[in-house]
BAFI-241907 format. One record per residue (C-alpha): x, y, z. Coordinates in steps of 0.05 Angstrom, whole numbers, plus 5000, padded with zeros to 4 digits. Layout:
<rs>
XYZ...
</rs>
This chain:
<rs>
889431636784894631926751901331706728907831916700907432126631900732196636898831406636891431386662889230696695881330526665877230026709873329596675867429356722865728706684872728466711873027966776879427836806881227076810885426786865892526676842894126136813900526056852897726036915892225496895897024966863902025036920895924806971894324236926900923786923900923176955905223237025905823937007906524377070902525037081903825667091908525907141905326247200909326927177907826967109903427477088896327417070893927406996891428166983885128186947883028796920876128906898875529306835867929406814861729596858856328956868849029176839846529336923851529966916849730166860842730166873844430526938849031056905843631226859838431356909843331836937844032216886836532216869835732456933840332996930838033286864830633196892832733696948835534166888831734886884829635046818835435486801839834996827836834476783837834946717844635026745846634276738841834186679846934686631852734486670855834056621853034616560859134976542864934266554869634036501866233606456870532896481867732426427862731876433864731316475869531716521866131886588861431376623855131746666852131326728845231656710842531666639838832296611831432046621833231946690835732656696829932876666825032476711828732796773828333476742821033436733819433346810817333966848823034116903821134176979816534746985814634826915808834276913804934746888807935046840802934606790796434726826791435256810784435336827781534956773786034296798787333646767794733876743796933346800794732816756796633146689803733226724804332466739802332276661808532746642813132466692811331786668812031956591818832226601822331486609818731256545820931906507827532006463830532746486833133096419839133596423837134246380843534646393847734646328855034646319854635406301850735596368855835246411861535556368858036286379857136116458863635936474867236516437862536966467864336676532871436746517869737416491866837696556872337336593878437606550879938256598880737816656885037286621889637826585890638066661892537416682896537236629901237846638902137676714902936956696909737316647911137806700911337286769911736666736906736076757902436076811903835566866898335076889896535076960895534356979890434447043886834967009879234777007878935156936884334646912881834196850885733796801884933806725887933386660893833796629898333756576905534036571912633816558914133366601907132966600900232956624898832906692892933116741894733766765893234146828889834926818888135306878882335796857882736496893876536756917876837486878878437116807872437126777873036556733876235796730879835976660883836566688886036116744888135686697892736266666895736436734898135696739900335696670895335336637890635536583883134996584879834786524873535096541871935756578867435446632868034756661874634456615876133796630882933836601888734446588895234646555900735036583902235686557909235536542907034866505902535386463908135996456912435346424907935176377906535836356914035956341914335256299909235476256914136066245920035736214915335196181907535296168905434766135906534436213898834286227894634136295893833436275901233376270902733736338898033376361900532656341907232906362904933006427902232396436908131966414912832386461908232146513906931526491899431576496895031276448892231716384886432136403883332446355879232956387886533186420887433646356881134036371882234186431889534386415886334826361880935186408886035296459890535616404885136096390883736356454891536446461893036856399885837236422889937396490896137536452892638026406889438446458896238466496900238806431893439296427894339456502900639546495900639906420896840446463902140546512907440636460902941236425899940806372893740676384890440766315889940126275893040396216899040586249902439916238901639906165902740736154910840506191910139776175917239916134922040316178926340466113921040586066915841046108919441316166920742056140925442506174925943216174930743586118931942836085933542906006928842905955926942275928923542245853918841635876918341565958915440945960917840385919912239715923910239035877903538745872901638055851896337475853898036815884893036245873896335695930892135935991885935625964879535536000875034895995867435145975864834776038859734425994864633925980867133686040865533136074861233166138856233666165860134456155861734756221859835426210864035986243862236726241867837016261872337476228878637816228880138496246886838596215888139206179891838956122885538566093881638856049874438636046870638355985866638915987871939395986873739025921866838995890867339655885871739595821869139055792865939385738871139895721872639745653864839635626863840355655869140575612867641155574870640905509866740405473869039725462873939505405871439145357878138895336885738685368890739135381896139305327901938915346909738955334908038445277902938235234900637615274895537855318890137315359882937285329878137625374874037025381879736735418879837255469873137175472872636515490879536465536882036745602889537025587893737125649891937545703885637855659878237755662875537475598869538045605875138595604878738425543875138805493876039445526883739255537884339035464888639515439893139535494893538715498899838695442904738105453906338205523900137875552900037435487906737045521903937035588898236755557903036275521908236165572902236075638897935485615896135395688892536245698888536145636885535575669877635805695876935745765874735065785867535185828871934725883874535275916869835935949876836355940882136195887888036515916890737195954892637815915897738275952902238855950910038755991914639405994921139385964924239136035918538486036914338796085906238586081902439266059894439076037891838296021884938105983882137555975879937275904873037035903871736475862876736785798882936935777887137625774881438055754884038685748878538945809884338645854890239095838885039685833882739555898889939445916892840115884886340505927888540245986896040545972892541125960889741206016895341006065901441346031899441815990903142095919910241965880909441175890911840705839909440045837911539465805906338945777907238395725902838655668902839365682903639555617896339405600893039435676895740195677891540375625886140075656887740485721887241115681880941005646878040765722875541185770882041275800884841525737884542265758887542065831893341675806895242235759894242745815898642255854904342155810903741425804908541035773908940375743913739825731914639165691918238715748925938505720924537765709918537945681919738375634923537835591917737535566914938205546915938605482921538975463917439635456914839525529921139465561923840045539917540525577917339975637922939625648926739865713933439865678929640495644925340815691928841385728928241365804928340695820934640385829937039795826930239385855927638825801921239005837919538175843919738185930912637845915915637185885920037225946914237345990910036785951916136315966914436176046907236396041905535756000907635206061900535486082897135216029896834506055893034626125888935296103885134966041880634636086879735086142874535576164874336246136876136466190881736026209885036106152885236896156888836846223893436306194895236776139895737436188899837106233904936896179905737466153905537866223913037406241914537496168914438286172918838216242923537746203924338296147925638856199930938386231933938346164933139136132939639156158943138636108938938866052942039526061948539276058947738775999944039335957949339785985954639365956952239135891951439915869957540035891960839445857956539675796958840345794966740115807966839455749962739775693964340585692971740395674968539955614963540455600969240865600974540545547968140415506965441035505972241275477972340745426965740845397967441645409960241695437958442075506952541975558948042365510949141885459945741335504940341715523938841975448939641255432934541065475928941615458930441375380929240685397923140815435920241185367922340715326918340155363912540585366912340695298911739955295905139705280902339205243904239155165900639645122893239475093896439365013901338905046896838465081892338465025897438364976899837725014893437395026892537434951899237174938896836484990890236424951894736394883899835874920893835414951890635464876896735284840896034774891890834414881891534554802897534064805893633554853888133594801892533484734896332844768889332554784886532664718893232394684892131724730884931744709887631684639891131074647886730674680886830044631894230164628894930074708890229444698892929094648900729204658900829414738895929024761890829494798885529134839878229524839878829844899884830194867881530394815876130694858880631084890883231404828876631524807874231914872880632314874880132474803872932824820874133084889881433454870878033774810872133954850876434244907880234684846874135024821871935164897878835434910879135854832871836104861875636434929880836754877875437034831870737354889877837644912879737964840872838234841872738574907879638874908879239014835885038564804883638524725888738044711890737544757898037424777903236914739910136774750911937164704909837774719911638414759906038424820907837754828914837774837914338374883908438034924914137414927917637904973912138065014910537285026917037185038917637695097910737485123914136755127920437065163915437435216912036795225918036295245920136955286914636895332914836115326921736215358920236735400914836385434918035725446924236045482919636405524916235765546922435455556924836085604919435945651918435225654926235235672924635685731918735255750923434595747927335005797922735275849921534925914915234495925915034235860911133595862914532995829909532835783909033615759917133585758917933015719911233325667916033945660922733525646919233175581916433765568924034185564925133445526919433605474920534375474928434325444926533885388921334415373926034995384930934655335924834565284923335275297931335545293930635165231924735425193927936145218933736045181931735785122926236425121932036845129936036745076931236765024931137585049934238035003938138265039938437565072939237605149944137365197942936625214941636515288946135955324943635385376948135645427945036435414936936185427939835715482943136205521937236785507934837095578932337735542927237525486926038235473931238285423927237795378922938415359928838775340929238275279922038165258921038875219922538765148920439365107926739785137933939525155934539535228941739425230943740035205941140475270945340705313942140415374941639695345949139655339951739125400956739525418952840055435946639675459952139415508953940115521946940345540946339745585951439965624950440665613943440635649945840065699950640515728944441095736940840675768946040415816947441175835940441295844940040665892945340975936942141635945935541185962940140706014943241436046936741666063933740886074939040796132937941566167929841296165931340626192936040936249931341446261925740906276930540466318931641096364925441256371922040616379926840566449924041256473916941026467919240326496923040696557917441186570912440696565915740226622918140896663910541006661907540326683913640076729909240266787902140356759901339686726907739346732905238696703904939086640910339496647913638706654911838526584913539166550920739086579920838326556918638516486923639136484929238686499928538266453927538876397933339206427937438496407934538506343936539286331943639136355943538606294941439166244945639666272952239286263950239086193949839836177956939966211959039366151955839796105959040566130965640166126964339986045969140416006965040805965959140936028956441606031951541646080951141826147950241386207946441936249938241886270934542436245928542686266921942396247917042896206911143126259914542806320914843186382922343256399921743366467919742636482927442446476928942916536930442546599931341926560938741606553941641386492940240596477946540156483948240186401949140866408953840936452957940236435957240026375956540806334960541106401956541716386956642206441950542686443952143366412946443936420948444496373942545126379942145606329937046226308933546326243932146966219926447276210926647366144929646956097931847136018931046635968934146805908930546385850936046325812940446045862945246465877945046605951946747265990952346996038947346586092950545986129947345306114946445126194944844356161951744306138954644496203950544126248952843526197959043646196960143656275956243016271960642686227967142976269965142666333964342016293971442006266973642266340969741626362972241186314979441316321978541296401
</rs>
């Protein structure tokens, strides 16, 4: 029986009740007096069944299985088939499974004959069988996969019904039991308040115990026969905690549950918990399809082609914008997968998948996977000429993964792989790692719009950021939005020429695609890349750093810790339905990142054009100026390359002479201590092994010399040198130049590369989730990494004043305080003096900084004008399909008209959020958009008539509805070289009315 908070009462029927002890020692005192004639009589309360009823129970039920038809028989023989697996040791049968099969074996009344023929003797055989079936062992061949398949096909074929009940369960609440129904039974469940035995009254016309379940509020652990269920609002809970924190598992709901009941651990509990989850998101999936077709968006792609109100919503007549579609794409290697081969246990194979549109499927992405070997151009034989001499040997990149590249694709990227990926490569430790065989897939490669919102995932099978992923990815954009999109991506400086030498070269170009180096990113890359693919110089894009996928990364690793060891197909749901509330948590906030982008241009445009200004008139320069500047320094880092062949040879000559002089010295001291060998003897005392020490150095320095003198004599020969170098004469005091510049480059990119590893292990010490053993590896690391700098700062110095001219000494505060490493490059070309171009000059490297700051914060508000038309557009519409849709259904299907009014509310709450963030933003001095709904390109207009305005029209914009008709001529001038012939611009008018009723509204 069942108790409050689910305590169950477990018989044990070895226990005998004793007589209490009370009662027997009373009776035994000497002169003690009994009972009194009105007390009451000892209860005693028999608690286990004596071997007679046993015996007699069981012949009962043989008897009543013997009487069992044949179908009746096959009926109880699957009965338990498609039950929650309970665990061993849990349930207790009267009747063991040889018994069952004994009973099964016997014909049923009137089918005696069913083993005769005419031949006979089958009697006999019969009786052999039924005999042997005690003394056999029955084997279970089902496998964990076939029970997995049959009870998801079960739910499968069941779904239609359930998804009905389930939205009459949200439309008319629970069902009440009926307690004299004869269809009444009572089942285990689990919800809030406890566990209890609870009543269900079964309906003749439901068709099955599960949707039953639903109409009472309850979802079972198994389609068929569950012996235990969850209630949906237990479920709908647990679905929102994994919300706000995913990393909260089954096994910890689970536990929670059972300490708020105060029930002992179970660990099958979690199972359960997780196979009721499934079926519930399977009901809640079908219910946004069945409803996505009542709103008019029935095809699957129409979530992602409007995932982003802002970004994809066109209107009609909106302003041109140079790029439409602003986007970031990036690898993440947290959300692992566990190669089942190494887990413990037998692998529970499940075959299902998902269908979510935003996946894109490995074989999708093996479609690019040999892009760059089917490169027309044949591979380099050699690395890419560099801002600098230094370059990597190509053994190196033969032999190690950089970040975010496949080792097999680096000789065709060769001469685009310059410094940029050389400090990734530098700076990332952990992406040149290979890919441990552990996991089946290594991480998640994405692609976020500008706003955060979800827009096409991949998985990575078994390797890094091969560059098949953002090919794959880019195809995908392709597909769903079409031309002028500019895409950020953290090495697009080398993958884009990789796009344009793929298959989708000729599409992307035909497309207008655009890419960009991500802000943060962009530090660590050269000075000559920033200034083609840094945003701060790319016209069109704003003020977006273009790194939403860091952002994005942020929440999506909590899923790390319970998807690693999942199914496949687990952890695709896990990962959908994160990002499903994460894209509804970034439309509930498009509003605020209106208004903070909104306000940062603004306060851009106010602070710096007044020092702009007053520098401008300083310097006497104009906006020109900057952009000349620019286009001058762009050709002078192109120009850049590495030093000329007669240089490099020159110096390599000059290091053979130095490591020769050398060992020329080495030699002469040993041979002088060779000399004076009685001498050391006699007067210092030198033991023989001394001695024998003088005597091997004596041979081995000499024999190193003529080894070394052999080098410098194969090296006259082949580059024709007749007389070698001295001291004294001219080539080697000029080649003393050259040397000396090689040494500066060198302690340059010494420098260089030390503050860029310092840059990002500071940002890892910051980040959330950092372990404390990784934390406390990265603080003696920064420990280890400023005595290195200082080394480095040090050698730099030294190396620069021995220039002639000598160059400015760099400070510990200057390398400390470096976020921009870029402007290291600026200082490593020594055969020309950099400082005496314009554009290197601070003050007007400051100038172009703000010069192009402020263009980009204008262009951002033109983008955030026709952003916030978009988003209102959307929010307008979205009601009219929402009111039609429940206008349509209120009397057809109310249950489902029901849900689509509970879901509308609470996106009508959520649009009154966004819509007074955007009255903030219209109230920003300096805002110069409109707060008027457009209309959206290829939407029928006439499904607004008949439908009211939503609530934030009419209170929060007070905008009353103004219909203004007009006729277009037939024919229409267009004068091509703008100068029109007196026609009235009906746009402007119909604006301008807008904006009056507004102001009229406002000042109401």
């Amino acid at each position: 029986m069942g108790l409050s908070r689910g305590i169950k009462v477990h018989v044990d029927r070895s226990f005998t009740p004793q007589r209490p002890l009370a009662a027997s020692t009373s009776s035994s005192k000497p002169g003690g007096s009994s009972k009194s004639r009105g007390s009451p009589k000892p209860l005693r309360m028999k608690l286990n069944k004596s071997r007679r009823e046993l015996a007699i129970e069981k012949k009962k039920q043989k008897e009543q299985v013997a009487m069992l038809s044949f179908e009746e028989r096959q009926d109880l023989y699957e009965s338990t088939e498609n039950d929650v697996d309970m665990g061993a040791g849990d349930w207790v049968d009267d009747m063991d499974a040889d018994e069952h099969d004994v009973l099964l074996a016997v014909p049923p009344p009137g089918e005696e004959a069913f083993f005769l023929s005419h031949a006979g003797g089958e009697s006999k055989l019969q009786q052999i069988f039924t005999e042997s079936l005690g003394k056999r062992k029955r084997h279970d061949f089902r496998t964990r996969q076939d029970r997995v398949e049959r009870v998801m096909q079960q739910w499968q074929t069941q779904l239609p019904d359930l998804v009905d009940a389930y939205l009459a369960y949200q439309a008319d609440g629970p069902t009440k039991s009926q307690p004299n129904s004869s269809q009444q039974w009572h089942l285990q469940v689990i919800n809030f308040l406890g566990r209890e035995l609870h009543p269900f009254t079964h309906a003749p016309s439901t068709p099955y115990a599960s949707v039953t379940l639903i109409l009472h509020g309850y979802i079972g652990a198994s389609p068929d026969q569950p012996h235990l269920a969850f209630s949906i609002e237990l479920l709908a809970f647990y679905r929102q905690l994994r919300r706000v924190h995913p990393r909260f598992s089954f096994d910890a709901f689970a536990k929670c549950l059972n300490h708020f009941h105060l029930v002992a651990h179970t660990p099958y509990l979690a199972d359960q918990l997780s196979n009721t989850y499934d079926c519930y998101l399977a009901i809640i999936r079908e219910t946004e399809r069945r409803i996505a077709i009542e709103l008019g968006r029935e095809d699957r792609k129409w979530a992602l082609k409007n995932v982003c109100a802002p970004c994809l919503y066109k209107t009609e007549n909106e302003p041109k914008l140079k790029y439409e579609f602003l986007a970031a794409m990036d690898g993440n290697n947290s959300l692992k997968l566990v190669d089942s081969t190494y887990r413990a246990g037998q692998v529970r194979t499940d075959t299902r998948i998902t269908d979510s549109p935003r996946w894109i499927h490995p074989e999708e992405v093996d479609v690019f996977k040999d892009e760059v070997a089917k490169s027309n151009q044949p591979p380099s034989t050699r690395q890419a000429p560099t801002s600098h001499e230094e370059t990597a040997p190509e053994d190196d990149l033969a032999t190690e993964e950089v970040a975010w590249l496949n080792v097999t694709e680096h000789d065709d990227l060769a001469k685009c792989l310059d410094t940029c990926v050389d400090r990734w490569r530098n700076a990332g430790p952990e992406a040149r790692k290979k890919m441990f065989a552990l996991f089946a897939i290594a991480g998640i490669f994405l692609a976020v719009c500008r706003h955060g919102h979800v827009l096409a995932i991949c998985d990575m099978i078994r390797s890094g950021e091969l560059m098949k992923y953002p090919l794959a990815i880019v195809n995908r954009l392709f597909e769903l939005y079409g031309s002028d999109l500019c895409i950020g991506y953290d090495i697009m400086c080398a993958f884009f020429k990789t796009l344009s030498k793929s298959s989708l070269g000729a599409e992307s170009a035909r497309l207008r695609f655009r890419g960009v180096v991500p802000a943060f990113h962009g530090h660590a890359h050269n000075r000559g890349c920033q200034v083609h693919w840094h945003p701060l110089y790319v016209e069109g894009v704003g003020i977006d750093d273009f790194e939403e996928c860091e952002r994005t990364f942020f929440r999506s690793n909590e899923l790390a810790s319970i998807t690693r060891l999942a199914t496949p197909y687990h952890r695709h749901q896990h990962v959908d339905e994160h990002f499903n509330f994460h894209d509804i948590d970034k439309h509930a906030s498009s509003g605020n990142f209106i208004y903070q982008n909104y306000r940062q241009a603004l306060e851009r445009i106010q602070i710096d054009t007044a020092r702009l200004a007053a520098l401008s008139t300083k310097l006497g320069i104009g906006s020109e100026d900057y952009e000349r500047y620019l286009e001058s320094e762009r050709a002078y880092l192109a120009g850049l390359r590495s030093e000329p062949q007669e240089v490099k040879e020159t110096a390599d000559y000059m290091e053979l002479l130095f490591d020769l002089d050398d060992l020329k010295r080495k030699s002469d001291n040993a041979a002088e201590q060779y000399r004076q060998r009685d001498f050391l003897m006699t007067n210092r005392g030198y033991t023989g092994k001394q001695i024998t020490r003088i005597t091997t150095q004596y041979r081995t320095t000499w024999e190193r010399w003529k080894t070394k003198n052999e080098e410098v004599l194969m090296y006259e020969e082949q580059h024709d040198i007749t007389i070698r170098w001295t001291p004294t004469s001219q080539e080697y005091s000029n080649a003393l130049t050259v040397v000396r510049e090689r040494k500066y480059r060198r302690a340059i990119d010494e420098l260089e590369r030390l503050v860029v590893q310092r840059l990002f292990e500071m940002t890892k010490l910051g980040q959330s989730g950092v372990g404390y053993k990784l934390r406390e590896k990265i603080s003696k690391s920064l420990k280890a990494r400023v005595d290195a700098i200082q080394s480095a700062l040090k050698r730099y110095n030294e190396a620069a004043t021995q220039l002639n001219p000598p160059r400015t000494a760099l400070t510990w505060e200057a390398v400390m305080n470096a976020v921009n490493v870029a402007d290291f490059d600026l200082l490593r070309d020594t055969r020309q003096d950099v400082r005496l171009q314009d554009w290197a000059q601070v003050a007007n490297r400051e100038g172009m900084v703000m010069y192009f700051g402020i263009k980009r914060a204008k262009e951002e508000i033109c983008r955030l004008n026709v952003e916030i038309r978009r988003l209102l557009t959307f929010l307008y519409d979205d009601y009219v399909d929402h009111y039609r849709a429940v206008s349509t259904h209120i009397i057809r299907n109310p249950h489902l008209a029901s849900e689509i009014s509970a879901r509308w509310s609470y996106r009508e709450r959520l649009h009154e959020g966004i819509v007074k963030r955007l009255i903030q933003t219209s109230k920003l001095p300096g805002f110069s958009g409109s707060l008027f709904h457009g209309e959206r390109i290829g939407r029928d207009p006439m499904l607004n008539d008949g439908v009211p305005p939503p609530s934030w029209v009419t209170q929060l914009l007070g905008i009353t509805q103004i219909e203004v008709e007009y006729e277009e001529q037939a024919t229409t001038h267009v004068d091509v070289d703008g100068h029109g012939d007196g026609e009235v611009d009906t746009d402007i008018f119909v604006e301008l009315l807008e904006n009056l009723a507004l102001n009229q509204s406002r000042s109401a």
